[in-house]
C-alpha positions in Angstrom: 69.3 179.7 -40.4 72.3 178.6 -42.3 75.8 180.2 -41.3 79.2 179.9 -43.3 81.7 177.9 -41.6 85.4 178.2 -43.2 87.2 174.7 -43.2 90.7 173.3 -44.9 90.5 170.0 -46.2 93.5 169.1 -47.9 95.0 172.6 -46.9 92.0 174.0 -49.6 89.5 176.6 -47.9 86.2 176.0 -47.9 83.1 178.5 -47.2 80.4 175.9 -46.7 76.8 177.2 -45.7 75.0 175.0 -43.0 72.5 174.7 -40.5 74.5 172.7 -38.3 76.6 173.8 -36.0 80.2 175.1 -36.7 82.0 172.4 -34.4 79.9 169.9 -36.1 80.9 170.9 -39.6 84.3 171.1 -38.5 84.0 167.6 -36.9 82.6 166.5 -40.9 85.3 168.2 -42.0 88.1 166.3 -40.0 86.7 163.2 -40.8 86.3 163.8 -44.5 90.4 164.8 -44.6 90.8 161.6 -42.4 89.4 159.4 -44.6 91.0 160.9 -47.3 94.6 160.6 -45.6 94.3 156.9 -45.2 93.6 156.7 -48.9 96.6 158.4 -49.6 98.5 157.0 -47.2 98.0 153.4 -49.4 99.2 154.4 -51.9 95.5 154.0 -54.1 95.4 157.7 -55.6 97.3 159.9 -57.1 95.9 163.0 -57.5 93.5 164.5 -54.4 89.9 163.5 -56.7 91.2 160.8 -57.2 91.8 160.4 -53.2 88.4 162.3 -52.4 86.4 159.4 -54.6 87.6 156.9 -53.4 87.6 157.8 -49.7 83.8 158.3 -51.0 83.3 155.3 -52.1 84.9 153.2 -48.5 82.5 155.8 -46.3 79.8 154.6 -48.6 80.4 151.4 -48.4 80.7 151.0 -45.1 77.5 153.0 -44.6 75.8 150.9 -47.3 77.0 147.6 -46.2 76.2 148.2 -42.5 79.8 148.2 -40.9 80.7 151.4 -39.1 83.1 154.0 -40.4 86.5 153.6 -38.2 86.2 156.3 -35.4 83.2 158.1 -35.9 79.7 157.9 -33.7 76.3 157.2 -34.2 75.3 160.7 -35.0 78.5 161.2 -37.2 76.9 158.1 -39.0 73.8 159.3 -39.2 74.8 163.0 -40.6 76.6 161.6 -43.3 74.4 158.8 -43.9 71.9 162.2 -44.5 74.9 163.9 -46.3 75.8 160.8 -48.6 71.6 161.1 -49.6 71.7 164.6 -50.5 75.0 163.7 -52.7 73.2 161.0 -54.7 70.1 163.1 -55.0 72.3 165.8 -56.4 73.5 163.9 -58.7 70.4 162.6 -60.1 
């Protein structure tokens, strides 16, 4: 059964519905702000879209190219290898 789990990325709130566990989507969470701070942290975006595309695109890439995501595990890779499907399908 899916259960809300609040989470801050980019000191936004966040009610997201899941059927995973709420340390897990926490864990997501942390990673996705991670990713987001070293793209920041370049100097590459200027707005936080901006940021939160292309921190999308280098997990992406490194899913879709085969090299692992800095500091995340197997089933971190797999979940958002699962996540980064459901995104595409979404979008058509």
């Amino acid at each position: 059964m899916k259960q809300s789990v609040q989470v801050s990325i980019l000191g936004q709130q966040f009610n997201l519905k899941s059927d995973a566990p709420p340390e897990q989507v926490h864990r997501v969470a942390r990673f996705v702000e991670d990713q987001i701070s070293q793209v920041t942290s370049s100097g590459r975006a200027v707005d936080s879209l901006q940021a939160a595309l292309l921190a999308l695109l280098n997990v992406s890439a490194a899913h879709l190219g085969g090299e692992p995501a800095p500091d995340s595990s197997e089933a971190e890779k797999q979940r958002l290898g699962q996540l980064i499907e459901k995104i595409e399908a979404a979008l058509g």
